[in-house]
DSSP file (Angstrom, degrees, kcal/mol; ACC not computed):
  #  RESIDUE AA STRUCTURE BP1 BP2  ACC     N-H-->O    O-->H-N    N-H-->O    O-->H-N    TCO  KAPPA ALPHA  PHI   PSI    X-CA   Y-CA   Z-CA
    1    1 A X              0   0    0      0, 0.0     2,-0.1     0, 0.0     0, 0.0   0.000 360.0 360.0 360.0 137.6   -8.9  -54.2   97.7
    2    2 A X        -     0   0    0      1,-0.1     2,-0.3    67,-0.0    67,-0.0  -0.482 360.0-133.4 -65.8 132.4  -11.1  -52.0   95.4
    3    3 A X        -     0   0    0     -2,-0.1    67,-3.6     2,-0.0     2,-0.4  -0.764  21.5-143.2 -96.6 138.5  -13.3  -54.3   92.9
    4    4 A X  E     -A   69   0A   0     -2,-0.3     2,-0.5    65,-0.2    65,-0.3  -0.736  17.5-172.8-113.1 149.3  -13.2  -53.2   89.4
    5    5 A X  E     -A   68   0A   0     63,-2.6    63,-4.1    -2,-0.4     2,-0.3  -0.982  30.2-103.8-130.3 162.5  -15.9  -53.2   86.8
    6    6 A X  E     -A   67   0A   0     -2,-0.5     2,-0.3    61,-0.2    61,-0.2  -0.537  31.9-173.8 -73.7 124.6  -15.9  -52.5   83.0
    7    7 A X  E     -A   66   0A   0     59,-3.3    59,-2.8    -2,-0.3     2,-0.3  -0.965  10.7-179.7-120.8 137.6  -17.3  -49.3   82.2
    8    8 A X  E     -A   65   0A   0     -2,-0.3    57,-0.2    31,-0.3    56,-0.1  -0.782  32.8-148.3-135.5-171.0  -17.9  -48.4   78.1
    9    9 A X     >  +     0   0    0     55,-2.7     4,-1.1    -2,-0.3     3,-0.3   0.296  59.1 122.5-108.5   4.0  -19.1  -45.7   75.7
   10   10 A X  H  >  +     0   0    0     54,-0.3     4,-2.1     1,-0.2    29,-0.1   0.728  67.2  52.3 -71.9 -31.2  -20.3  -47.8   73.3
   11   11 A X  H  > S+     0   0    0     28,-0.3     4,-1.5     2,-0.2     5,-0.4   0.943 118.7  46.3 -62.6 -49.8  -24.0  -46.8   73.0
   12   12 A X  H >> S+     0   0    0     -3,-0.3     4,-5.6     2,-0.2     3,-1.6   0.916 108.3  49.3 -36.6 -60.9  -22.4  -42.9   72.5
   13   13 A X  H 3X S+     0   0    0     -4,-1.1     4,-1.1     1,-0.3    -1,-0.2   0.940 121.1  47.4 -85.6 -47.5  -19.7  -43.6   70.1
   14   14 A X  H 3<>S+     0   0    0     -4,-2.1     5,-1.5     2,-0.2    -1,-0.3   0.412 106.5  43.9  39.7 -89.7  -22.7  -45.3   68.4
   15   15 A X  H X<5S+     0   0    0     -3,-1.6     3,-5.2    -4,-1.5    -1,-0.2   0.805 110.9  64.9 -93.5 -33.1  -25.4  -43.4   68.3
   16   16 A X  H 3<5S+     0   0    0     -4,-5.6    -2,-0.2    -5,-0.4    -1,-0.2   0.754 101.9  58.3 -11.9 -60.5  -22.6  -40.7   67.2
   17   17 A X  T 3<5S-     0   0    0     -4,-1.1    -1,-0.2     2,-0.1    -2,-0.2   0.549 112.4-120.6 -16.9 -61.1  -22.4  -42.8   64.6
   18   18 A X  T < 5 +     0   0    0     -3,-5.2     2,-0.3     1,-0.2    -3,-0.2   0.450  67.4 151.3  97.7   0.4  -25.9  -42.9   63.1
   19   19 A X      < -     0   0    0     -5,-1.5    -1,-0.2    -6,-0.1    -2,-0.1  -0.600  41.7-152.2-127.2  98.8  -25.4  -46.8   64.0
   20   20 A X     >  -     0   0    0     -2,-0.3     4,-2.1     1,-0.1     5,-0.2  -0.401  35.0-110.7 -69.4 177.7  -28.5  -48.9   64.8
   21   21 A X  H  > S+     0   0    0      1,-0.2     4,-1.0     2,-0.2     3,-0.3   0.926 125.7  48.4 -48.5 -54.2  -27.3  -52.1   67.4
   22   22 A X  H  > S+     0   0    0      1,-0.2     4,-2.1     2,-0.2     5,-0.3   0.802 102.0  59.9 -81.0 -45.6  -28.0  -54.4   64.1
   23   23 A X  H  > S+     0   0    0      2,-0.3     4,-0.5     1,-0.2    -1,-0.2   0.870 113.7  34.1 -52.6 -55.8  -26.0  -52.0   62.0
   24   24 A X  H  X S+     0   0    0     -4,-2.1     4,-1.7    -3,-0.3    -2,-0.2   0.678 112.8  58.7 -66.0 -23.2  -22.5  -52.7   64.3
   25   25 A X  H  X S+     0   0    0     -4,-1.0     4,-1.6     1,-0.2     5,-0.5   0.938 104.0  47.3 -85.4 -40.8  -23.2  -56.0   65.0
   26   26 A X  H  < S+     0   0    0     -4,-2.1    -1,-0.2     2,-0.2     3,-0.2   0.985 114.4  54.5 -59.3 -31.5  -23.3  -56.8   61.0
   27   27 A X  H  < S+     0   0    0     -4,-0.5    -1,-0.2    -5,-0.3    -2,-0.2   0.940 118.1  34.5 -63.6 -74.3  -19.8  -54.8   60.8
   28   28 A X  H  < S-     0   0    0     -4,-1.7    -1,-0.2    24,-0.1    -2,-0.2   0.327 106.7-116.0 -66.7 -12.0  -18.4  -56.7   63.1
   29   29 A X  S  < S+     0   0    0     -4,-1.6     2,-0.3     1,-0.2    -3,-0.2   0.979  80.1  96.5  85.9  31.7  -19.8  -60.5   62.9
   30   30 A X  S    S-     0   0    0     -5,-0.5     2,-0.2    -6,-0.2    -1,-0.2  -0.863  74.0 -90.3-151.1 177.9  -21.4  -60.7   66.0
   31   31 A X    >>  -     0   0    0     -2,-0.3     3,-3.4    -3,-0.1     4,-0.5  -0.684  23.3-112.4-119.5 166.0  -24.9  -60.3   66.9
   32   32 A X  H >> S+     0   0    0      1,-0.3     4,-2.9    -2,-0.2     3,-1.0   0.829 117.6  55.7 -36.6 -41.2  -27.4  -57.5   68.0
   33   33 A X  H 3> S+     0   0    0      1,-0.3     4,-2.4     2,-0.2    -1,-0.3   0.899 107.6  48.5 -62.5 -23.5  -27.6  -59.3   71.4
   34   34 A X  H <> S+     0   0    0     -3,-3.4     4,-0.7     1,-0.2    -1,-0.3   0.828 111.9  42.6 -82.1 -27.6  -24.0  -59.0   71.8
   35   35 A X  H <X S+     0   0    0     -3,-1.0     4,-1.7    -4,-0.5    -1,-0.2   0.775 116.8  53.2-124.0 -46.3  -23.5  -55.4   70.9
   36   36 A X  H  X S+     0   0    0     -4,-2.9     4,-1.1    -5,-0.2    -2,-0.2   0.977 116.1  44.4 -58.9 -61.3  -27.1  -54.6   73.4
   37   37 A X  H  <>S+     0   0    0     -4,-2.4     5,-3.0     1,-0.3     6,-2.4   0.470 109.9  47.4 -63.7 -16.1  -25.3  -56.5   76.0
   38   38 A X  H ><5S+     0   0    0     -4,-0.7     3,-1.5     4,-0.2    -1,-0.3   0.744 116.1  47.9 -74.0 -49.8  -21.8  -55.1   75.9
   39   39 A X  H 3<5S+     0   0    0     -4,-1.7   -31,-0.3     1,-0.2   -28,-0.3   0.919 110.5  51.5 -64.8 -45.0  -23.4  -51.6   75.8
   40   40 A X  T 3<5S-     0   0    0     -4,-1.1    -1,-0.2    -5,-0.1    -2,-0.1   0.107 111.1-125.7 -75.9  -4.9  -25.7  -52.7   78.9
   41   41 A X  T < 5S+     0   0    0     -3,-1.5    -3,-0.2     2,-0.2    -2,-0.1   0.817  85.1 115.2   4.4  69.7  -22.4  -53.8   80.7
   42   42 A X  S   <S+     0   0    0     -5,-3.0     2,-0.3     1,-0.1    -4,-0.2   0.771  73.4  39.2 -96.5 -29.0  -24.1  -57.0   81.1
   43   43 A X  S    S-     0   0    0     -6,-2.4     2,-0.8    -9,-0.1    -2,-0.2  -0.863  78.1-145.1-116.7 129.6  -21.3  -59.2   78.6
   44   44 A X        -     0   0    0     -2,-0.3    -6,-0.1    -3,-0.1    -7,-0.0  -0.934  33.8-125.7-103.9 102.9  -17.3  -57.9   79.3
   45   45 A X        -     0   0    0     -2,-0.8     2,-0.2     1,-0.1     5,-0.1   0.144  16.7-107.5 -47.4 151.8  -16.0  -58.3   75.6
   46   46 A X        -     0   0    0      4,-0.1     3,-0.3     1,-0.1    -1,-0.1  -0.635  36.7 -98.1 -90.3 150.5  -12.9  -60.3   74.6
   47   47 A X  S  > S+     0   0    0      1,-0.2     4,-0.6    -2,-0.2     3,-0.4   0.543 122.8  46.6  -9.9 -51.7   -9.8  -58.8   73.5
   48   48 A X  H  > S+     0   0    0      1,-0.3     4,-2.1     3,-0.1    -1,-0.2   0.853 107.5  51.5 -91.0 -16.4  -10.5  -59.2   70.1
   49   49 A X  H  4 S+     0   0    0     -3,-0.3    -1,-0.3     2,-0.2    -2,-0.2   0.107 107.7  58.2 -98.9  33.9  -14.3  -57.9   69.9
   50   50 A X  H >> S+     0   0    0     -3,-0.4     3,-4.0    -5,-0.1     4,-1.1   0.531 112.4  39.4-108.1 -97.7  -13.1  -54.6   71.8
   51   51 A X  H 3X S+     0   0    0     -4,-0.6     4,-2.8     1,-0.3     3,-0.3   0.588 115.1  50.4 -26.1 -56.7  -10.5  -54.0   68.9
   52   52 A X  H 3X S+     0   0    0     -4,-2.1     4,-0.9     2,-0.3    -1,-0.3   0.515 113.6  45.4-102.3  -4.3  -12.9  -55.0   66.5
   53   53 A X  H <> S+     0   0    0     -3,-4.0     4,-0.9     2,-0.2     6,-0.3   0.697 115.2  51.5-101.2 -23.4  -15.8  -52.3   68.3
   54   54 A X  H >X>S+     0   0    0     -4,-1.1     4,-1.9    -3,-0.3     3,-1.1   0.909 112.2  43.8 -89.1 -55.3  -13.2  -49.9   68.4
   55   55 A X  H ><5S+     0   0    0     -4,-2.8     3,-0.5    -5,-0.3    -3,-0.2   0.901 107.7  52.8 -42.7 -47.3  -12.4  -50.3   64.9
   56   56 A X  H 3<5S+     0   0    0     -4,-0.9    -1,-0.2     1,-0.3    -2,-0.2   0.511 116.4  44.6 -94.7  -9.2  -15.7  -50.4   63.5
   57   57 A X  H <<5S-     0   0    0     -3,-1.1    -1,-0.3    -4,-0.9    -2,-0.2   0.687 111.0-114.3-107.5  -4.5  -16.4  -46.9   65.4
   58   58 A X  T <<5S+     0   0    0     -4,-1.9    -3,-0.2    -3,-0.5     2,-0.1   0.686  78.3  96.1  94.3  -1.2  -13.4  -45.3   64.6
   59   59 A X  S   <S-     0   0    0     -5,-0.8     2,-0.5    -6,-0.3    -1,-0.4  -0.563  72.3 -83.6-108.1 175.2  -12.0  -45.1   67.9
   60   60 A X    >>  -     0   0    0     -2,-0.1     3,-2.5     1,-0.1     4,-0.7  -0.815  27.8-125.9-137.8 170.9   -9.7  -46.6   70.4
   61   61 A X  H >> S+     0   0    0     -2,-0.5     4,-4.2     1,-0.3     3,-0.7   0.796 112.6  56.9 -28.8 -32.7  -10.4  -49.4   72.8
   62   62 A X  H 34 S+     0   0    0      1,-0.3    -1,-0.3     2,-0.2    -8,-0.0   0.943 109.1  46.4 -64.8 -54.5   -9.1  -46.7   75.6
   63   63 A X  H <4 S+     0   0    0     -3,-2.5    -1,-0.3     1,-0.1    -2,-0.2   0.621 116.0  39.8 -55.3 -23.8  -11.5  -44.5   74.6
   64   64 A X  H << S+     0   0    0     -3,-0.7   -55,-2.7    -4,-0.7     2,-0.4   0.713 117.2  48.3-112.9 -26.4  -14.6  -46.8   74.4
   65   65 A X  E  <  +A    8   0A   0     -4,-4.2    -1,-0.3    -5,-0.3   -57,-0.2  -0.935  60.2 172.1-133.1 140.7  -13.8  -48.7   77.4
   66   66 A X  E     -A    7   0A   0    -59,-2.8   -59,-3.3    -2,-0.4     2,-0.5  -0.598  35.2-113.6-106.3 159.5  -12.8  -47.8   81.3
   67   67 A X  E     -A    6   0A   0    -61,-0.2     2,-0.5    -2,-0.2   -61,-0.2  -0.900  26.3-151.7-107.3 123.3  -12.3  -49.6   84.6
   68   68 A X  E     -A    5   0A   0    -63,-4.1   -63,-2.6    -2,-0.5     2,-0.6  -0.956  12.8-143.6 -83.9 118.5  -15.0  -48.4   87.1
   69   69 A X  E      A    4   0A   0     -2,-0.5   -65,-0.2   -65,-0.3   -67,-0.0  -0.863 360.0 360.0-162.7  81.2  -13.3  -48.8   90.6
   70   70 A X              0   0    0    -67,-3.6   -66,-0.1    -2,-0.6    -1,-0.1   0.598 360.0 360.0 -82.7 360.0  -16.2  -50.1   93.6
């Protein structure tokens, strides 16, 4: 069976943006590390801070994040 990892866009939709790390994480409540480490796929985001990254960029979660297939 295939093992799946989280794959995102988040540094893109981002930078798209104009959007320092510091910038999203104050939109959102959460902090720079969190936003470096989600981007980094180091952290796999809860439910609600996906929706809430996807919000804050204007996108949706489908768009910002994918399943990578090893």
């Amino acid at each position: 069976m295939a093992e799946h990892r989280l794959g995102n866009r988040l540094k893109e939709f981002r930078t798209e943006r104009g959007l320092t790390q510091t910038e999203l994480a104050l939109r959102i409540g959460v902090s720079r590390k969190t936003i470096n480490t989600v981007e980094n796929s180091v952290f796999v985001p809860s439910t609600i801070l996906a929706l809430s990254l996807a919000r804050a960029l204007g996108t949706t979660v489908e768009q910002l994040f994918h399943l990578i297939e090893d």
